[in-house]
C-alpha positions in Angstrom: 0.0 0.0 0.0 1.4 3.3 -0.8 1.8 6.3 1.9 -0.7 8.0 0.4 -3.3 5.0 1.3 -2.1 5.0 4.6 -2.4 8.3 5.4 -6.1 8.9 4.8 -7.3 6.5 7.3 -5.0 7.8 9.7 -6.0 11.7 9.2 -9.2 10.9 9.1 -9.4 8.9 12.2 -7.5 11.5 14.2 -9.2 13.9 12.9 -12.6 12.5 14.2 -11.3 11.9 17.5 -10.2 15.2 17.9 -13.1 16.4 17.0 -15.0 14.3 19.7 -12.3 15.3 22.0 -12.6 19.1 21.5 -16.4 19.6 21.7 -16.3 19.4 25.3 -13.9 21.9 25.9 -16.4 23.8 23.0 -19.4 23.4 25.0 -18.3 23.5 28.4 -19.9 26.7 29.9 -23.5 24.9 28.2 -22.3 21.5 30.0 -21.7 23.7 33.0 -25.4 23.9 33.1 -26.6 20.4 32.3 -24.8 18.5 34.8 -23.5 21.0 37.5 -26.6 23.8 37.0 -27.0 24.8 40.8 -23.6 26.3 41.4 -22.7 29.8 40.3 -21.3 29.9 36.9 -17.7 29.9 37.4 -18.0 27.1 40.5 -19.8 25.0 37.5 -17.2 25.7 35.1 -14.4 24.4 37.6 -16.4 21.5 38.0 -16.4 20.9 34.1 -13.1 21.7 33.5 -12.5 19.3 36.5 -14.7 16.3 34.6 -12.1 17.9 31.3 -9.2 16.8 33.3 -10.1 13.6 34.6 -10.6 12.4 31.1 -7.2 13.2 30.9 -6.0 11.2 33.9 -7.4 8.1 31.7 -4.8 8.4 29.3 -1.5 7.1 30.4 -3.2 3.9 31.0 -5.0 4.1 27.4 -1.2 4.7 25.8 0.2 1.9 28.1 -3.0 -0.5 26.8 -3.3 0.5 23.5 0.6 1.0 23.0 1.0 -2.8 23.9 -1.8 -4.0 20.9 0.1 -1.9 18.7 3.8 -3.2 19.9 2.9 -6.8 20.1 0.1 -7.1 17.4 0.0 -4.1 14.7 -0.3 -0.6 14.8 -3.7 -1.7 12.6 -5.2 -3.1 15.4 -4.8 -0.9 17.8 -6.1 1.8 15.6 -9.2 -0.3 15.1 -10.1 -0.5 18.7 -9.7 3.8 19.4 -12.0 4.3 16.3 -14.6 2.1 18.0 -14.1 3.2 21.7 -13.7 7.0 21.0 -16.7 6.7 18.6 -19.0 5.2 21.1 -18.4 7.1 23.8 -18.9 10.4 22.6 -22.2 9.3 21.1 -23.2 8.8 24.3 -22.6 11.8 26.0 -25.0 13.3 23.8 -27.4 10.9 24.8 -26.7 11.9 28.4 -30.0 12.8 30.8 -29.2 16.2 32.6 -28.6 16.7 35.8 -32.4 18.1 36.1 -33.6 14.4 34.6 -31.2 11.9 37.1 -29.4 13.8 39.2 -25.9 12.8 40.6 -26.2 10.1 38.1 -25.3 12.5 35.3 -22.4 14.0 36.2 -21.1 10.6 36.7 -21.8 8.8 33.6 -20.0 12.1 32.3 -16.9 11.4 33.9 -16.9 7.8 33.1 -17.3 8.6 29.4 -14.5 11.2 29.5 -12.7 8.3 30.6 -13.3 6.5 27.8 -12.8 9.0 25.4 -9.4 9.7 26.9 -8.4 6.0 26.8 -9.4 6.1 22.9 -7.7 9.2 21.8 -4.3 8.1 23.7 -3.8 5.2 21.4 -5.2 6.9 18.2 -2.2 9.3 18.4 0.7 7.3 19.0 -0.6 4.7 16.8 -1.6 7.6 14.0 2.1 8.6 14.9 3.6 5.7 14.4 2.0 4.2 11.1 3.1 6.9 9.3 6.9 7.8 10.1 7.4 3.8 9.4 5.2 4.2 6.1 7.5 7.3 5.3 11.1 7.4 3.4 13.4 8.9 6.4 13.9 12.4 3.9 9.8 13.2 4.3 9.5 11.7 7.6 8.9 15.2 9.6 6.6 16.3 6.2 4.1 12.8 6.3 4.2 12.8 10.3 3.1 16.3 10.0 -0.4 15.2 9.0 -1.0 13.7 12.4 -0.5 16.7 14.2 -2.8 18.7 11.4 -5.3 16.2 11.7 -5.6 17.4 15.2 -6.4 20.9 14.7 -8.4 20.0 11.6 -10.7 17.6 14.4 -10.8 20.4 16.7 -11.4 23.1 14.0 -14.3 20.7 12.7 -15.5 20.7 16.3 -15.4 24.7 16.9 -17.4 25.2 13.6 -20.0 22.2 14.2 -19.9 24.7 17.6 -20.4 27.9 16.1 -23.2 26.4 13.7 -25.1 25.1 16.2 -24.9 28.2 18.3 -25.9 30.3 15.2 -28.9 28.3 13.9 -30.5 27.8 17.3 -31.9 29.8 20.0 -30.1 29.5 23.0 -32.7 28.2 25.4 -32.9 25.6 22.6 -29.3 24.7 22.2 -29.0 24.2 26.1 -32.1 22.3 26.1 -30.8 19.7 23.3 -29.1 21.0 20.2 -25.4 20.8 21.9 -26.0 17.2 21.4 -25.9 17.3 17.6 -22.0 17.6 17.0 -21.8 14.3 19.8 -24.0 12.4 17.7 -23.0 13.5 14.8 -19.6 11.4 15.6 -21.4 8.0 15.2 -21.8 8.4 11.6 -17.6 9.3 11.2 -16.9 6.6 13.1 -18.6 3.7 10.9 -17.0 5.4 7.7 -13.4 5.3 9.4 -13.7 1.8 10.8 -14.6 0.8 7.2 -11.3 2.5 5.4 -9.3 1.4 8.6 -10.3 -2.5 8.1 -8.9 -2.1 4.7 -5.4 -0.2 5.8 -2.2 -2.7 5.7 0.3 -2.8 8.6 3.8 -0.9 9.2 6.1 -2.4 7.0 8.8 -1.7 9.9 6.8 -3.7 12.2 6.2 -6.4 9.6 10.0 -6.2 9.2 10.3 -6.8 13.5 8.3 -9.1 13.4 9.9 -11.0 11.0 13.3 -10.9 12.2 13.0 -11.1 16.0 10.6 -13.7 18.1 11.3 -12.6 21.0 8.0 -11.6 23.3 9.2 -8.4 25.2 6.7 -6.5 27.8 6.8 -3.3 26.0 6.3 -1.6 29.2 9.0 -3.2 31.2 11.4 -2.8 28.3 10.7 1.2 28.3 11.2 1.2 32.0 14.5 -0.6 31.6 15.8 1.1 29.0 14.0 4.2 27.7 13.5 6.0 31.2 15.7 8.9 30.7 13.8 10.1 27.6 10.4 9.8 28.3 11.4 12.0 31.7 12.8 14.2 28.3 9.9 14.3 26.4 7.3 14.8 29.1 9.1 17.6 30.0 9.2 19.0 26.2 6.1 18.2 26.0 4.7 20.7 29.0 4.8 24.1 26.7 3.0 22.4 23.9 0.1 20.6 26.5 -0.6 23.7 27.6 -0.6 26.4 25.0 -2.7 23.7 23.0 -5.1 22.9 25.5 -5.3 26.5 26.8 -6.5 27.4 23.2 -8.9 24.2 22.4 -10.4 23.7 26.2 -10.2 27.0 27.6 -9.7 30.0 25.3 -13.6 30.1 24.2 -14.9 30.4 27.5 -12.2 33.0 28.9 -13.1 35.0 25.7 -16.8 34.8 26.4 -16.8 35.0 29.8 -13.6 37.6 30.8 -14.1 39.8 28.2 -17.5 40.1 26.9 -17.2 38.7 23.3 -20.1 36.6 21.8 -20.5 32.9 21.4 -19.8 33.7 17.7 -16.7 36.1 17.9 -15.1 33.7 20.1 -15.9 30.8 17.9 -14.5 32.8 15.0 -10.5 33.4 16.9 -10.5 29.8 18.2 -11.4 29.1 14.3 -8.7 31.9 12.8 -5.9 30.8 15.0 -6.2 26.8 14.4 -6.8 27.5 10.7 -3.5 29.3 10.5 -1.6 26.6 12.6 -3.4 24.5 9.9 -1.4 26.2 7.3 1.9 26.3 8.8 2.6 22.9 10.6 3.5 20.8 7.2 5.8 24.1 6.0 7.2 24.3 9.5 7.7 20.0 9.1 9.0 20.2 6.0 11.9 22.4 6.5 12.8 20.2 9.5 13.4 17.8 7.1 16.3 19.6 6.2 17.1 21.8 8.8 16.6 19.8 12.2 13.5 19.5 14.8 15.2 21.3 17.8 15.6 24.3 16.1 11.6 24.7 15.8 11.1 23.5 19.4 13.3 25.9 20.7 12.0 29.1 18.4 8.2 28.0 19.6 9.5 27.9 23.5 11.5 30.8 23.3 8.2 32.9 21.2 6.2 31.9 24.1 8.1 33.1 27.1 8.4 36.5 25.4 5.2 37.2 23.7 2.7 35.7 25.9 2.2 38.9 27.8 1.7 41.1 24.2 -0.9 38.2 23.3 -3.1 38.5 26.1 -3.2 42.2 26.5 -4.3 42.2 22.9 -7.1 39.7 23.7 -7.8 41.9 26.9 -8.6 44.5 24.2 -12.0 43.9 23.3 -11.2 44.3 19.4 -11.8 41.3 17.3 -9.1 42.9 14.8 -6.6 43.0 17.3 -7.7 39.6 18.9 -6.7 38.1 15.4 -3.0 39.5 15.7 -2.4 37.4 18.7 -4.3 35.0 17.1 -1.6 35.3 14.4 1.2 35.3 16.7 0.0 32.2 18.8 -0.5 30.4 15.8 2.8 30.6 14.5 4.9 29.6 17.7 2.6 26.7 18.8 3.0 25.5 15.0 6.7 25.5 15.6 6.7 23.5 17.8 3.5 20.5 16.9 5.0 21.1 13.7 8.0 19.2 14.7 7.0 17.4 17.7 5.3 14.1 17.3 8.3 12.7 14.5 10.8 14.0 17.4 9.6 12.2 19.8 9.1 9.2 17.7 12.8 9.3 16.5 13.5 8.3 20.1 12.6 5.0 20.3 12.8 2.0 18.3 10.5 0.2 16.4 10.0 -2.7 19.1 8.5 -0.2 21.5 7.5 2.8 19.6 3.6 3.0 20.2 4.6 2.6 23.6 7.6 5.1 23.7 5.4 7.6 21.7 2.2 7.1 23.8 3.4 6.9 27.5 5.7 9.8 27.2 3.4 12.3 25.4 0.3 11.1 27.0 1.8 11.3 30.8 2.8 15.1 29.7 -0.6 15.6 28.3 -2.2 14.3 31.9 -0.1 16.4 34.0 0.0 19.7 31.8 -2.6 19.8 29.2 -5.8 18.4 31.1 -4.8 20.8 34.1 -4.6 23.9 32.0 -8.1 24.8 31.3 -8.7 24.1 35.3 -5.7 25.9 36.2 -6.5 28.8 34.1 -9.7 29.3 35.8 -8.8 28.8 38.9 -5.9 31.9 38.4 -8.0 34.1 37.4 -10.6 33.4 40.0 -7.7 33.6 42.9 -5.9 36.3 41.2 -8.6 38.6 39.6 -6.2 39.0 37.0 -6.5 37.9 33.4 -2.9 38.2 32.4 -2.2 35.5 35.7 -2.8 33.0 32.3 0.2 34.5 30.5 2.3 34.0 33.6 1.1 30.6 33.3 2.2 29.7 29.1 5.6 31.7 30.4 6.5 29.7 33.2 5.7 26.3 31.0 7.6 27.8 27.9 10.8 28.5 30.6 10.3 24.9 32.2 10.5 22.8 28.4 12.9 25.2 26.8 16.4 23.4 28.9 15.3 20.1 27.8 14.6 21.1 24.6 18.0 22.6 24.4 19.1 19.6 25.1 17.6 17.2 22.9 19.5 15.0 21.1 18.4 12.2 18.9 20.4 9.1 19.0 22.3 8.2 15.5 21.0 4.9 15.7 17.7 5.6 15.6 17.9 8.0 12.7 17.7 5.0 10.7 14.9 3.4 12.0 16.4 0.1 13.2 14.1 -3.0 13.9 15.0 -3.0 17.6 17.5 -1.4 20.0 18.2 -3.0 23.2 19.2 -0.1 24.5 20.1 3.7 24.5 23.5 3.9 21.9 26.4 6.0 23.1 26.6 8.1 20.5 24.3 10.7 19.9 23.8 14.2 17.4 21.8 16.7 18.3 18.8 17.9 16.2 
């Protein structure tokens, strides 16, 4: 099968489970009052940013899971089982009784889903990840892996203008009483055509490779513990700035618009929408050249961006001008596209092909658990302790100061450049990138 073939089940898949990922951070202050509606409106929003983040807590366990079907039986089958768990359960949060309807009951069948979905979309990206840098000749491999990370944004832009439709066509009393269930169920219908195309997708040819020349039945877990400790700690750690600029912007940025600073459901539908579009644009340019020019290069611009323009970012959000909010829309857009432009092959590049799903999954997703599922809660809770809405600035600099000495450090082994079958442990000799 050529790349091409392999890369449209795996963008598209992504791209649906980003997009049932994202509504929830879309529709949170309207889930703030269908499961949590007698607390004041920012006490329900920490609780729904609280049910956000516990979604999140879910996916370490859904990388460690998943990333052992892909290690041990194909990168195919593990993709097979997120399409099917991620689809399901987001279909059934819109199927969900409020709060007025059951009770307790609803908020809890909330946070079980969000378990679910975070145990899905774990596996779908280090297994997206995965099939395609092995599917890829090692001069494109940034460029093809790229389309993973685009896939993303294109879920979550899907998501913010399913959002921004639904808003816009409906009355609100009506969209709170059942239209914010139509982008939920609108994911059953993706799911079926993606399971299809994915059935018909062929396997790595690196893990076929693996396969073929070693028999040996390793614990991918154990073997990462063992031997790939040191840069997991690494990439969690690169990992924070990106977990939190992103998930600022997809779980949190929509409500701190609408709520903080008085713009509409529609105008801060429309900067979500401007800023990811952009990103869109840039992250397979941005891939490309590290192709030729390195990935730490990128990491560190995008870290170094972020610790000096956060401040000038928010103060023009703070300004209550949609033209202004679009220039640190523009600015945003272009350092967090540094760096996802370049980060998924990175981190991929670390670990060998016995253990990559697992490598990929467990050391993104822990850094996504710690740092991106926190950020929307952590946000709110700032500015409800401080009073102060640049406190969240404060916030993307200290993550951008905490990543940037690991990035500086990065170094990809020389072994690994080469994709080898299997690497029993970390090689001596190491380049930087």
């Amino acid at each position: 099968m050529s790349t091409k073939r392999i890369i449209l089940p795996a963008i598209l898949g992504n791209t649906n489970e980003w997009y049932d990922h994202a509504l929830y951070g879309y529709f949170a202050p309207i889930i703030a009052q269908v499961f949590f509606p007698k607390q004041q409106q920012t006490t329900a929003l920490l609780f729904t940013f609280a049910v956000f983040f516990i979604g999140f807590i879910a996916r370490p366990f859904g990388a460690i899971l998943l990333g052992h079907v892909g290690d041990r039986y194909g990168r195919r089958q593990a993709l097979i089982i997120s399409i099917l768990l991620m689809g399901a359960s987001t279909a059934t949060i819109g199927l969900l009784p409020s709060y007025a309807s059951i009770g307790f009951v609803a908020p809890l069948l909330l946070i079980l889903l969000r378990i679910l979905q975070g145990l899905a979309v774990s596996g779908e990206l280090s297994g997206a990840t995965t099939l395609l840098v092995e599917s890829s000749k090692s001069h494109k491999r940034g460029f093809i892996s790229s389309f993973v990370m685009f896939s993303i944004y294109l879920g979550q832009l899907l998501g913010c203008l399913v959002g921004w439709a639904i808003i816009t066509l409906f009355p609100h009393h009506i969209v709170i009483t059942w239209a914010w269930r139509i982008p939920f169920w609108l994911s059953a219908g993706f799911t079926l055509l993606i399971l299809i195309l994915r059935l018909f997708t062929n396997e790595s040819p690196h893990f076929i490779e693996y396969k073929q020349q070693s028999k040996e039945k390793i614990l991918p877990i154990k073997f990462i513990y063992d031997h790939y400790r040191r840069p997991v700690l690494q990439v969690i750690a690169i990992v924070c700035i990106a977990a939190i600029a992103g998930y600022l912007l997809v779980g949190f940025l929509p409500t701190y618009l609408l709520t903080q600073h008085a713009f509409s459901y529609k105008n801060s539908f429309f900067i979500n929408s401007s800023i990811m579009f952009m990103i869109m644009l840039l992250l397979p340019f941005i891939a490309w050249l590290s192709d030729k020019y390195g990935r730490k290069i990128f990491l560190t611009i995008g870290a170094t961006g972020f610790a000096l323009f956060s401040l000038p970012i928010f103060w023009l959000l703070t300004q209550h001008s949609i033209l202004l909010a679009l220039c640190a829309a523009l600015i945003f857009s272009v350092l967090l596209a540094c760096i996802n432009g370049v980060l998924l092959i990175a981190i991929a590049e670390l670990f060998p092909t016995a253990v990559r799903q697992s490598g990929v999954g467990i050391s993104f997703n822990i850094a996504l658990a710690i740092f991106g599922g926190s950020a929307p809660l952590v946000a709110q809770w700032l500015i409800q302790f401080t009073h102060n809405p640049f406190s969240i600035a404060w916030f993307l600099i200290a993550a951008a100061l905490f990543s940037l000495p690991f990035i500086i450090k990065l170094s990809i082994p020389e072994q690994l450049l080469h994709f080898p079958v299997h690497s029993a442990q970390m090689p001596s000799m190491s380049i930087s990138k």
